[in-house]
Each structure stands twice: as structure tokens, then as C-alpha cells.
BALOBA-1460 file (C-alpha; in Angstrom, 3 decimals):
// residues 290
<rec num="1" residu="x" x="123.782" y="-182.015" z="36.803"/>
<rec num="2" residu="x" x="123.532" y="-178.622" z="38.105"/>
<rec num="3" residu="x" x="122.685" y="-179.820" z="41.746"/>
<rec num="4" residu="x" x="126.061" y="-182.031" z="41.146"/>
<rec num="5" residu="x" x="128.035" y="-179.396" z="40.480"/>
<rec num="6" residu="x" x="127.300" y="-177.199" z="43.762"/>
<rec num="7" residu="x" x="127.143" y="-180.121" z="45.684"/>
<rec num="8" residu="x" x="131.124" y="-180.282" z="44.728"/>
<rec num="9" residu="x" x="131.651" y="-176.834" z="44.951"/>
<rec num="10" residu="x" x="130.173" y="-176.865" z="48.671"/>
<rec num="11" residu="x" x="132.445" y="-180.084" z="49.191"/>
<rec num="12" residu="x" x="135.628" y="-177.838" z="47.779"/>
<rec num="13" residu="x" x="134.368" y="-174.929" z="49.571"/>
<rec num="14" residu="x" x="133.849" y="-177.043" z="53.598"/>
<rec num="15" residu="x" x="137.484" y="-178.922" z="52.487"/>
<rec num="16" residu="x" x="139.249" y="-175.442" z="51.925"/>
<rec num="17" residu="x" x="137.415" y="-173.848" z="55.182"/>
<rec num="18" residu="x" x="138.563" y="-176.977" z="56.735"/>
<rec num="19" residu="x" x="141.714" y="-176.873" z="55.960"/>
<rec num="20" residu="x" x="142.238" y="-173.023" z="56.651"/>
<rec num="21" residu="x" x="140.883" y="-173.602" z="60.397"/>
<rec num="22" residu="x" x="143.671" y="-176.290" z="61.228"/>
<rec num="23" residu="x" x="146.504" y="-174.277" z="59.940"/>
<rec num="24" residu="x" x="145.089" y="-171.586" z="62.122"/>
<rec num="25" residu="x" x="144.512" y="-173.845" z="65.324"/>
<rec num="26" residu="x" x="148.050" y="-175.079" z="64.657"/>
<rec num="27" residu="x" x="149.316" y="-171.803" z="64.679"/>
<rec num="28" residu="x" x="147.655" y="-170.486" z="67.851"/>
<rec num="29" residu="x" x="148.862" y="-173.736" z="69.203"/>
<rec num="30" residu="x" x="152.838" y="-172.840" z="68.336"/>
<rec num="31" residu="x" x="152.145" y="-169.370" z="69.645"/>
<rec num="32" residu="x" x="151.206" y="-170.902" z="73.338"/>
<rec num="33" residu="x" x="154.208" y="-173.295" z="72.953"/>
<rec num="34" residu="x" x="156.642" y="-171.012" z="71.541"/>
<rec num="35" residu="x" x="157.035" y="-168.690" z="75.029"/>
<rec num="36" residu="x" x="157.496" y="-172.001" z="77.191"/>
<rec num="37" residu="x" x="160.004" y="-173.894" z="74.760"/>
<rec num="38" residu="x" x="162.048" y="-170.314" z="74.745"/>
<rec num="39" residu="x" x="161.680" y="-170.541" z="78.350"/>
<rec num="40" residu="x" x="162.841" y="-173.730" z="79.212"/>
<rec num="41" residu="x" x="165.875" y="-173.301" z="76.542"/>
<rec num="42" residu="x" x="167.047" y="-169.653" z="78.083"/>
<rec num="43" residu="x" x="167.084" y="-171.353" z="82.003"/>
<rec num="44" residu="x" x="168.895" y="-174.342" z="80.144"/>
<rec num="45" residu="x" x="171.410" y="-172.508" z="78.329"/>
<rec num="46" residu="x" x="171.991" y="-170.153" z="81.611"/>
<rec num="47" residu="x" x="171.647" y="-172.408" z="83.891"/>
<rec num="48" residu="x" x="173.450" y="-175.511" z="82.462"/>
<rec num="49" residu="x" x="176.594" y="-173.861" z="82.376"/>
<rec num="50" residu="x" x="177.439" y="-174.368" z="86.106"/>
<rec num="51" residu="x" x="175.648" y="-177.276" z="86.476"/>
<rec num="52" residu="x" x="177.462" y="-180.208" z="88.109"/>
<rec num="53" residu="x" x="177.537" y="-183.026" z="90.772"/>
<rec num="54" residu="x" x="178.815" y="-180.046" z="93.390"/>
<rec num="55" residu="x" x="176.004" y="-178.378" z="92.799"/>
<rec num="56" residu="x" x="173.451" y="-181.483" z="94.194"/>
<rec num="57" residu="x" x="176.103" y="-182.256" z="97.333"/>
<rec num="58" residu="x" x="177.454" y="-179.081" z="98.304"/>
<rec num="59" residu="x" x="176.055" y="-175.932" z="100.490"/>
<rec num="60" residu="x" x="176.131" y="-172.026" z="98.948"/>
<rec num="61" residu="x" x="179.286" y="-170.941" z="99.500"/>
<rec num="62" residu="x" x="180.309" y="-166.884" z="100.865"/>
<rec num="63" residu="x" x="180.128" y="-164.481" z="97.886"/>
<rec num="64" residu="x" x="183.001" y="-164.431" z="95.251"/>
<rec num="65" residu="x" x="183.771" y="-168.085" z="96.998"/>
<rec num="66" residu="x" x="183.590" y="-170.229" z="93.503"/>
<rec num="67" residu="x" x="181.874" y="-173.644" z="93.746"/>
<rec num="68" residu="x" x="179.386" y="-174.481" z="96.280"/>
<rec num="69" residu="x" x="175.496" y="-175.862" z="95.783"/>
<rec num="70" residu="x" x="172.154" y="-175.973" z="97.061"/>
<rec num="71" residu="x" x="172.172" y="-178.996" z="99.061"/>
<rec num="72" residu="x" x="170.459" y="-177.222" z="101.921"/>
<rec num="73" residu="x" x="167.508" y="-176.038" z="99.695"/>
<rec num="74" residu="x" x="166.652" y="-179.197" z="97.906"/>
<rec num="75" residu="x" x="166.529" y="-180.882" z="101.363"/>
<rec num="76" residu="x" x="164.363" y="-177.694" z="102.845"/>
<rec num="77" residu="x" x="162.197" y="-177.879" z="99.510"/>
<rec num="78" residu="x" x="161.660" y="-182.019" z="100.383"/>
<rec num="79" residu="x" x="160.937" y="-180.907" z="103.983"/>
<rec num="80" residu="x" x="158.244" y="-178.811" z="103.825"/>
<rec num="81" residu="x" x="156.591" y="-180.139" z="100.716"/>
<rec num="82" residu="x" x="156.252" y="-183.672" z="102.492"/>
<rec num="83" residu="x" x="154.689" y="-181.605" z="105.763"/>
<rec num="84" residu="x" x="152.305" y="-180.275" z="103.234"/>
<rec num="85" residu="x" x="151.574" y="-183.657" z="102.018"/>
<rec num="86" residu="x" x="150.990" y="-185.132" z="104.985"/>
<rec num="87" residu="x" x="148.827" y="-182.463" z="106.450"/>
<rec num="88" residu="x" x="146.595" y="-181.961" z="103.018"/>
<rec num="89" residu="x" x="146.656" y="-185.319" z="101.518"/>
<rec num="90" residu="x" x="144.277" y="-187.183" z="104.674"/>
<rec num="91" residu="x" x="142.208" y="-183.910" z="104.876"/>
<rec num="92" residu="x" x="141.643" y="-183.408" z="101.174"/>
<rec num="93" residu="x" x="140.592" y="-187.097" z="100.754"/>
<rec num="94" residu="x" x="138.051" y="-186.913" z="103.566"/>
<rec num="95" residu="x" x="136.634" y="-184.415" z="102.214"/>
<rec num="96" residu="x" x="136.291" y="-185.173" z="98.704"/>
<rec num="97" residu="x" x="134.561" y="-188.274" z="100.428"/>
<rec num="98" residu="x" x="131.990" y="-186.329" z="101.847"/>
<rec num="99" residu="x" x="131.658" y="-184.042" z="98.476"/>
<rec num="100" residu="x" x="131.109" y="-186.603" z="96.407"/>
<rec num="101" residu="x" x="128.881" y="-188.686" z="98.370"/>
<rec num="102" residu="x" x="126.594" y="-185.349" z="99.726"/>
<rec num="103" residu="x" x="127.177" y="-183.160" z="97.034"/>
<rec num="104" residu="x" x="123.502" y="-181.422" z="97.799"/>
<rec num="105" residu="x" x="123.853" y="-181.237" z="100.967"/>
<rec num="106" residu="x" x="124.727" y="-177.565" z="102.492"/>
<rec num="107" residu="x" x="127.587" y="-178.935" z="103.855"/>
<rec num="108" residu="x" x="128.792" y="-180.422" z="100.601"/>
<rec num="109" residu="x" x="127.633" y="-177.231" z="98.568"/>
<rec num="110" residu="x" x="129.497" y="-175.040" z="100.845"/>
<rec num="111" residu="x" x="132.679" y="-177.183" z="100.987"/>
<rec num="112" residu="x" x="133.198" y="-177.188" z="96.674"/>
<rec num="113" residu="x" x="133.018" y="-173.508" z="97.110"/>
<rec num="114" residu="x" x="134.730" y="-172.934" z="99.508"/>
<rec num="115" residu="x" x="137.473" y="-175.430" z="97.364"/>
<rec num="116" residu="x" x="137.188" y="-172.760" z="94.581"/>
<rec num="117" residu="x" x="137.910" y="-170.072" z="96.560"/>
<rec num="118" residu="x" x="140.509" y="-171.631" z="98.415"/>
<rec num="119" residu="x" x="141.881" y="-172.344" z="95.152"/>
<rec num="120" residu="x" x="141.829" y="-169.086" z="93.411"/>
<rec num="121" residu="x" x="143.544" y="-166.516" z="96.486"/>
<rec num="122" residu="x" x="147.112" y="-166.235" z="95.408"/>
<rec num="123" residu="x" x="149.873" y="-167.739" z="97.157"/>
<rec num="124" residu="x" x="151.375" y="-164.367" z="98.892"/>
<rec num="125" residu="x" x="148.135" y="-164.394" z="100.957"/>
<rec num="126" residu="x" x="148.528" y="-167.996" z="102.450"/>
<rec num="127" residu="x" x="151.860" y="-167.138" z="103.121"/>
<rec num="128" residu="x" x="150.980" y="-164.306" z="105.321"/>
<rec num="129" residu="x" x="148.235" y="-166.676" z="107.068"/>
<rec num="130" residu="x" x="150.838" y="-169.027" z="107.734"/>
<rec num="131" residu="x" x="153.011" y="-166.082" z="109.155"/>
<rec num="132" residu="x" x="150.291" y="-164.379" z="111.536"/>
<rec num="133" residu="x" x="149.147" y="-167.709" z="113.047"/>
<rec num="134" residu="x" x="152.209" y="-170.001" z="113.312"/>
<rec num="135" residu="x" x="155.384" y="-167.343" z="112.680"/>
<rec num="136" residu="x" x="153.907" y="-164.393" z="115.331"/>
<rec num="137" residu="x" x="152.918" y="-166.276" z="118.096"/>
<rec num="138" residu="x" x="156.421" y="-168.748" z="117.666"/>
<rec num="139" residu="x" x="158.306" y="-165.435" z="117.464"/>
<rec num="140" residu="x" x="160.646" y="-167.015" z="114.705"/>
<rec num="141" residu="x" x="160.189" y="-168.813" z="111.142"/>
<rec num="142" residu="x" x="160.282" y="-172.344" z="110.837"/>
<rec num="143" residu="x" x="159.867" y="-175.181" z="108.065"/>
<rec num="144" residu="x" x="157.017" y="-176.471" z="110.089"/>
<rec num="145" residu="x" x="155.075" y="-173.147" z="109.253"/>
<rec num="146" residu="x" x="155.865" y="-172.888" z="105.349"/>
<rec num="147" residu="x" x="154.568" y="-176.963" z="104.979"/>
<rec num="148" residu="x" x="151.624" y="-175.465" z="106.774"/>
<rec num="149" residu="x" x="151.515" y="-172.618" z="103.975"/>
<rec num="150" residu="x" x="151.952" y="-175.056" z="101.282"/>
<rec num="151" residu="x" x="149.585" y="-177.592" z="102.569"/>
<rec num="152" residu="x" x="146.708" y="-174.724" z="102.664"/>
<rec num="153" residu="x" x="147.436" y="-174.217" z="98.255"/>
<rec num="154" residu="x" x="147.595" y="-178.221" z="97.925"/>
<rec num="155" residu="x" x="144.570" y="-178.963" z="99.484"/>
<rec num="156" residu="x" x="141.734" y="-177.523" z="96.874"/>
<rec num="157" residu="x" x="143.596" y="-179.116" z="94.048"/>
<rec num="158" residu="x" x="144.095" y="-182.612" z="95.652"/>
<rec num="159" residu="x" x="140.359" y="-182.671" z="96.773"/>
<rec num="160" residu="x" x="138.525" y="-181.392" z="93.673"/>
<rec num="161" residu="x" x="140.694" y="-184.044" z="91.607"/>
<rec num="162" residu="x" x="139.294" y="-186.719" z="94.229"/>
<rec num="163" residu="x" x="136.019" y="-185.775" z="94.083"/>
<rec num="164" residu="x" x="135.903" y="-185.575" z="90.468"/>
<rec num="165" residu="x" x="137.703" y="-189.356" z="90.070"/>
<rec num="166" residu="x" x="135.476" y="-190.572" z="93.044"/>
<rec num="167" residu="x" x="132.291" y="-189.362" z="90.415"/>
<rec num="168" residu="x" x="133.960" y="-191.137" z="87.690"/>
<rec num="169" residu="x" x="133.540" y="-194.517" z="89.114"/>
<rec num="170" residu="x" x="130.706" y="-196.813" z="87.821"/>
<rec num="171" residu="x" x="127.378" y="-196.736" z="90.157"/>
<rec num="172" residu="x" x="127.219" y="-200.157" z="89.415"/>
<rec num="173" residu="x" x="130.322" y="-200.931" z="91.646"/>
<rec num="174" residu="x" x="128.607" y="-199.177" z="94.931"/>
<rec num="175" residu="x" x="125.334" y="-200.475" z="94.294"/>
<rec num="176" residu="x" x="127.145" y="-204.125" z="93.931"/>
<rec num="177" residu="x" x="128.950" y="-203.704" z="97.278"/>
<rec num="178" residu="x" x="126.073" y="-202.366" z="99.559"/>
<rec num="179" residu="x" x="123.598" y="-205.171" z="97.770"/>
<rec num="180" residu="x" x="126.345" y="-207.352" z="99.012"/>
<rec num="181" residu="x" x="126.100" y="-206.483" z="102.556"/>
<rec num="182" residu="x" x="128.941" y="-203.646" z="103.381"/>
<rec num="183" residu="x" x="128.356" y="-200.992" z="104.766"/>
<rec num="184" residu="x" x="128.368" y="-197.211" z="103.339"/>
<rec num="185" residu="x" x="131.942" y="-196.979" z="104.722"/>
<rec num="186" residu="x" x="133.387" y="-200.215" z="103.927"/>
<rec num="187" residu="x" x="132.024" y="-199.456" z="100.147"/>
<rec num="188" residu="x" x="133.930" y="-196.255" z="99.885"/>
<rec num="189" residu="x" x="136.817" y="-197.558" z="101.656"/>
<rec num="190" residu="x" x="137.674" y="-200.636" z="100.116"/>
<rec num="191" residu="x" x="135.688" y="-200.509" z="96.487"/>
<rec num="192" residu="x" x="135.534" y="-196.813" z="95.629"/>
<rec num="193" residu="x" x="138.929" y="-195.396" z="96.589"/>
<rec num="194" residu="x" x="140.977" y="-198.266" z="95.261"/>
<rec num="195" residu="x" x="138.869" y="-198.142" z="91.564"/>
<rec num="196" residu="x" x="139.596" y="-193.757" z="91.978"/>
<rec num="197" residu="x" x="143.473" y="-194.469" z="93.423"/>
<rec num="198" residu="x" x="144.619" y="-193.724" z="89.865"/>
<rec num="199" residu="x" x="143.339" y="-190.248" z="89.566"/>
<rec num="200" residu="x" x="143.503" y="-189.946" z="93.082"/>
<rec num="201" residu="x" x="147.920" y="-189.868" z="92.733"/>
<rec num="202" residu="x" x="147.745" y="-188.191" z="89.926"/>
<rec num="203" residu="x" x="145.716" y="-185.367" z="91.615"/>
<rec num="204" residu="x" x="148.471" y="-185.664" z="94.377"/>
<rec num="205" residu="x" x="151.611" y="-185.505" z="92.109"/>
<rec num="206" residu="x" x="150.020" y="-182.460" z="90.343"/>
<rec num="207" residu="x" x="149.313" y="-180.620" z="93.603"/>
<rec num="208" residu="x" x="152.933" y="-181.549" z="94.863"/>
<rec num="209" residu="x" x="154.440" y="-179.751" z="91.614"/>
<rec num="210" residu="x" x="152.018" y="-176.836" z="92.089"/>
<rec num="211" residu="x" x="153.279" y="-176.233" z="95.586"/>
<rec num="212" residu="x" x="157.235" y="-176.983" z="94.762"/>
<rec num="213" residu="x" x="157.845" y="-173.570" z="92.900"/>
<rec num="214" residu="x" x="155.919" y="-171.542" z="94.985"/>
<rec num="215" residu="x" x="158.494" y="-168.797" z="96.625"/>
<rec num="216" residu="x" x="156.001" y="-166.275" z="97.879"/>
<rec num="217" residu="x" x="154.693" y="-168.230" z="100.959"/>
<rec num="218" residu="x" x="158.181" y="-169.394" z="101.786"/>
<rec num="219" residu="x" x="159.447" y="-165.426" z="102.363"/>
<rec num="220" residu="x" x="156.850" y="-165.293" z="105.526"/>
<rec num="221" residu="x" x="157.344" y="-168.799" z="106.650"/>
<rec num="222" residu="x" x="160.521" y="-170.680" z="105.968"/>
<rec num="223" residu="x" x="162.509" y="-167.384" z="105.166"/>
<rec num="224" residu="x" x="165.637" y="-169.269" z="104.626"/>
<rec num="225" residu="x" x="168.602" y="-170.470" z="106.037"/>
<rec num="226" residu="x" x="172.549" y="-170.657" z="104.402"/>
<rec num="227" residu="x" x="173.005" y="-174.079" z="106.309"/>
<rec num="228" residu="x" x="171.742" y="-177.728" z="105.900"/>
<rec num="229" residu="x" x="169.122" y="-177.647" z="108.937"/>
<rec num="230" residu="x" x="166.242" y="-180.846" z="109.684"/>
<rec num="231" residu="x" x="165.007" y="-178.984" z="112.690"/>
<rec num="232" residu="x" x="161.206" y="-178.588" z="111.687"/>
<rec num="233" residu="x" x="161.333" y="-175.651" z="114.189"/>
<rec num="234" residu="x" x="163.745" y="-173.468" z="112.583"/>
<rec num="235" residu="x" x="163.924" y="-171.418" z="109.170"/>
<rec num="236" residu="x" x="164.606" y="-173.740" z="106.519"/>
<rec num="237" residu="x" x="166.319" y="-172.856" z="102.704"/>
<rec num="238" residu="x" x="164.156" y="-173.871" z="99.882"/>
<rec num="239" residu="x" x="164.490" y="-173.788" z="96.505"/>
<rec num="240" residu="x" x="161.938" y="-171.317" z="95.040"/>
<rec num="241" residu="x" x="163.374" y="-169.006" z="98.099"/>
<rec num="242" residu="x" x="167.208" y="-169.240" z="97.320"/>
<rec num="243" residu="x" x="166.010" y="-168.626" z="93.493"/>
<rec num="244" residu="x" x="164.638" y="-165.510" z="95.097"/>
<rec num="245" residu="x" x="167.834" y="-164.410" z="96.861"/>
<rec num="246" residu="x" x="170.173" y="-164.972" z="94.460"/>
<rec num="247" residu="x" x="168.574" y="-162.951" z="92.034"/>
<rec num="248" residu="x" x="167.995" y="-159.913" z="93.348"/>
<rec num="249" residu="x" x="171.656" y="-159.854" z="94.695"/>
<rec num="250" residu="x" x="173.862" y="-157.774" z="93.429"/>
<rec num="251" residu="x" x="176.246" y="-160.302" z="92.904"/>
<rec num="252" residu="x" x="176.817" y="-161.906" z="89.550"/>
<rec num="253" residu="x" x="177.916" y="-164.970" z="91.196"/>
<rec num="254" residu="x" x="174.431" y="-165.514" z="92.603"/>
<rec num="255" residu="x" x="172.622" y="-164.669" z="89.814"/>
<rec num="256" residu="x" x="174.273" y="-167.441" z="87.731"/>
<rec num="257" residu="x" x="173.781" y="-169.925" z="90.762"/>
<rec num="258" residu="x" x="170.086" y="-168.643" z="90.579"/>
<rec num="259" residu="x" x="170.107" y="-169.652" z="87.067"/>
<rec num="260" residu="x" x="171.152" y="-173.229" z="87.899"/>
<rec num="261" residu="x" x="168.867" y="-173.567" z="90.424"/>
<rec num="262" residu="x" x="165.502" y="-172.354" z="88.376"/>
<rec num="263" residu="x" x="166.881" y="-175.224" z="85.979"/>
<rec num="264" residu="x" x="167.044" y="-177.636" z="88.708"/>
<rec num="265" residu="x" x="163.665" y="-176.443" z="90.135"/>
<rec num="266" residu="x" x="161.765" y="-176.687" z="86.232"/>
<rec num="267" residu="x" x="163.436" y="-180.126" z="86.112"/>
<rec num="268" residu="x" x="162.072" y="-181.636" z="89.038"/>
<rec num="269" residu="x" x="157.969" y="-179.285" z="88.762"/>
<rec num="270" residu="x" x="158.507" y="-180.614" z="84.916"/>
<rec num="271" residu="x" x="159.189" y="-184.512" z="85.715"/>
<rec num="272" residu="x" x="156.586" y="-184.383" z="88.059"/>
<rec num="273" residu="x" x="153.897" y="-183.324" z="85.428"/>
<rec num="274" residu="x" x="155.099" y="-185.420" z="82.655"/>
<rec num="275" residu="x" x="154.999" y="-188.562" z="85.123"/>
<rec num="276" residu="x" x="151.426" y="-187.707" z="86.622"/>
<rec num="277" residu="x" x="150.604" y="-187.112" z="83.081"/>
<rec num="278" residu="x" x="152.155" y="-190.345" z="81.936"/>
<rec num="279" residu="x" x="151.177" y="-192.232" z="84.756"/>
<rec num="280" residu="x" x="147.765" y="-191.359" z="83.732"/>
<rec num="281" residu="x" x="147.318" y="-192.041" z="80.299"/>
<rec num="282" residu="x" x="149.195" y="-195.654" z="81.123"/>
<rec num="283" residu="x" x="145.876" y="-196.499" z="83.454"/>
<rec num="284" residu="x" x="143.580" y="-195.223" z="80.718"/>
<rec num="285" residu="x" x="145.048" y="-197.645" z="78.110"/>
<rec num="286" residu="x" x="145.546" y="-200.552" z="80.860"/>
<rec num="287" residu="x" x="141.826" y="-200.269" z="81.677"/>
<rec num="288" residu="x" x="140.363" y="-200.364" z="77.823"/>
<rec num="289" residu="x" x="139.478" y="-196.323" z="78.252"/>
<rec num="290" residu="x" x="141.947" y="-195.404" z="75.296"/>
């Protein structure tokens, strides 16, 4: 009886401990929300105010001109991020390739960390990269040269998230296709990308919102420009860059127009996350994982 009786006092004891740890986990977990929900809700609540269809189809207008937009930095921002997916998407996959298939290799062993270095110098510094090789010896900014400076930050993230969904794949399907006859290459290309694709976009879409809000590299490379401009050759608006601008004007014009376009910016590096996120767990449950 006595044994009984401590047995349920342990049981009471491990239920109240229990029960003590998740209202402090759920705590600490509203204390890491709390800062981005006030976030978002300040740059909505600023923001939001001069938000309309001008805004999306319109170019900045002279200071204490009312109206106006960013149309010339949302196409700048498209511009160079799709340079900096075409230049680190092929290279990143390649690589990850190689990483995954001769990860002991010195080759492959020097590649991952060089990946985590890569991915750990801040953005300023690829910026100025992009400015002493491309910007000096052109003599002027350009978009081409901030794509370049984005495409350096996108690679490491697209090709450790490749690698790591190329490991994920079952042995059993490359040991199936090279007892079937295909080569090493054939095997990767046509049975162990397609069964990685999923992770493979996701990686992508996350590295594309990484790069979208980054302003630093853009002061050395893209610098700017007050008029809707395709020329890949030429400075370029963007709109972490225009954020940039407009608030440290002294202007109060241009700091509510930076407001509206830090909620346009969140909006677009938000859906991008929630989609790769989304995307994500949709393939998980499609495939029996979930």
C-alpha cells in the first residue's frame, strides 16, 4: 500500500513538472513571436495608410509631389533577383551533385566548408566584392553587378538544401537504376534530382526571399535609379535600396513612402516563406511522410 501511494505521488509529482514545463515552453514561445507579430502590425499600420493601386503602377514622384509609387523598384528588385537565380541556381545544383555524391573526397570536404563560410560573411562584404570586381573596372553601377552580389548570398543556401534533399533520397532508388544499366549520370539526372525536386524548390524559394530584402549589397552595386530602367548595364532601383533612401531623408513624405514600401517588401519575403513552407509540407503529406 505504501509503495502505491508514492507511486501516485511520483505520478502527481512528473504530471505537475509536466505541466509547469509546457506553460514555460509556451511562454518562451510567445516571447519569440511577440517582437515579429508587433513588427509586422507597426509596418502594417504605417505603411497601409498610403497603400494603393498608384503605388504598384506609378514611379517616386519629386519631394512634396503627393502620389507617386515604386514601380521602378519592384521591377529593379525582379531584375536582379532573377540574374541571381540564374547565375546561382545551375552552379549551386552542380555542386550539391558533387557534395553529395563525394562527400569524403577533399574536394567535397572543402566545398561544404567553404558553403558554411560562404554562408556566414554578412551581406555588406559581398556587396563590396561585387563593387571592386564588376563596379571598378565598369567605372559605373549596374543591375548586372548587384544580381552578381545577390547570386554570391543565394548560392550556399540553395546548395546545402540540395545536398541535404539529394541525401534524403532512398539508396534503394540509385542502386535500382545503376543495377538497371544507367549510368552514374543518367541515375542522378533522371532518378535522383526528380525524387529531391521538392526540396530542391523549396531550397530555391527560401534563398530567393533571403536575397529579396537584402539592401546592403545593393548600395555598392545597383545604387539606385529614380526611373523605370531594363538596361542590365545601368544602376537599377530596388526595393530594399529605395527603403533605404527614403528613410534616412529628411523628408516626411519619404519616410511614409518608406513605410509602404517595407510593407510591400515583408509581403512579398513573407509569401514567399509561407508558400515554400506550404509547398513543402503538401509533398510530405502527398508522399505518406506526414
Amino acid at each position: 500500500m505504501k509503495s502505491l501511494t508514492n507511486s501516485r505521488r511520483h505520478f502527481r509529482r512528473r504530471k505537475l513538472t509536466n505541466a509547469v514545463m509546457l506553460v514555460l515552453c509556451a511562454l518562451a514561445t510567445l516571447a519569440a513571436i511577440l517582437p515579429l507579430v508587433w513588427i509586422l502590425a507597426y509596418v502594417a499600420q504605417e505603411g497601409g495608410r498610403f497603400l494603393s493601386v498608384e503605388f504598384f503602377t506609378q514611379l517616386p514622384t519629386p519631394v512634396g509631389v503627393p502620389g507617386g509609387g515604386v514601380l521602378n523598384a519592384i521591377v529593379g528588385s525582379a531584375m536582379v533577383v532573377a540574374i541571381a537565380i540564374v547565375i546561382a541556381v545551375p552552379i549551386s545544383i552542380v555542386a550539391a551533385i558533387y557534395a553529395a555524391e563525394h562527400p569524403n573526397t577533399p574536394l567535397g570536404i572543402a566545398l561544404r566548408f567553404g558553403t558554411d563560410v560562404l554562408s556566414g560573411i554578412p551581406s555588406i562584404v559581398m556587396g563590396i566584392f561585387a563593387y571592386t570586381i564588376i563596379v571598378l573596372p565598369q567605372k559605373h553601377f549596374s543591375a548586372l553587378s548587384g544580381g552578381i552580389a545577390l547570386a554570391i548570398i543565394m548560392t550556399p543556401i540553395v546548395l546545402r538544401s540540395t545536398e541535404e534533399m539529394l541525401k534524403l533520397v532512398p539508396r534503394s532508388l540509385r542502386e535500382g537504376s545503376l543495377a538497371l544499366g544507367a549510368s552514374e549520370w543518367k541515375t542522378m539526372w533522371q532518378v535522383l534530382l526528380p525524387a529531391a525536386l521538392n526540396g530542391i524548390v523549396t531550397g530555391m524559394m527560401l534563398g530567393i526571399a533571403r536575397v529579396a530584402g537584402e539592401a546592403a549589397p545593393m548600395i555598392f552595386t545597383a545604387f539606385g535609379n529614380p526611373f523605370l530602367s531594363a538596361d542590365l548595364d545601368q544602376p537599377i532601383a530596388t526595393l530594399p535600396h529605395t527603403i533605404y533612401v527614403y528613410a534616412i531623408s529628411p523628408y516626411k513624405d519619404w519616410h511614409a513612402k518608406a513605410w509602404t514600401t517595407a510593407l510591400v517588401l515583408i509581403v512579398l519575403v513573407l509569401g514567399l516563406n509561407i508558400i515554400a513552407r506550404a509547398f513543402t509540407a503538401w509533398q510530405l503529406k502527398k508522399m505518406g511522410w506526414r
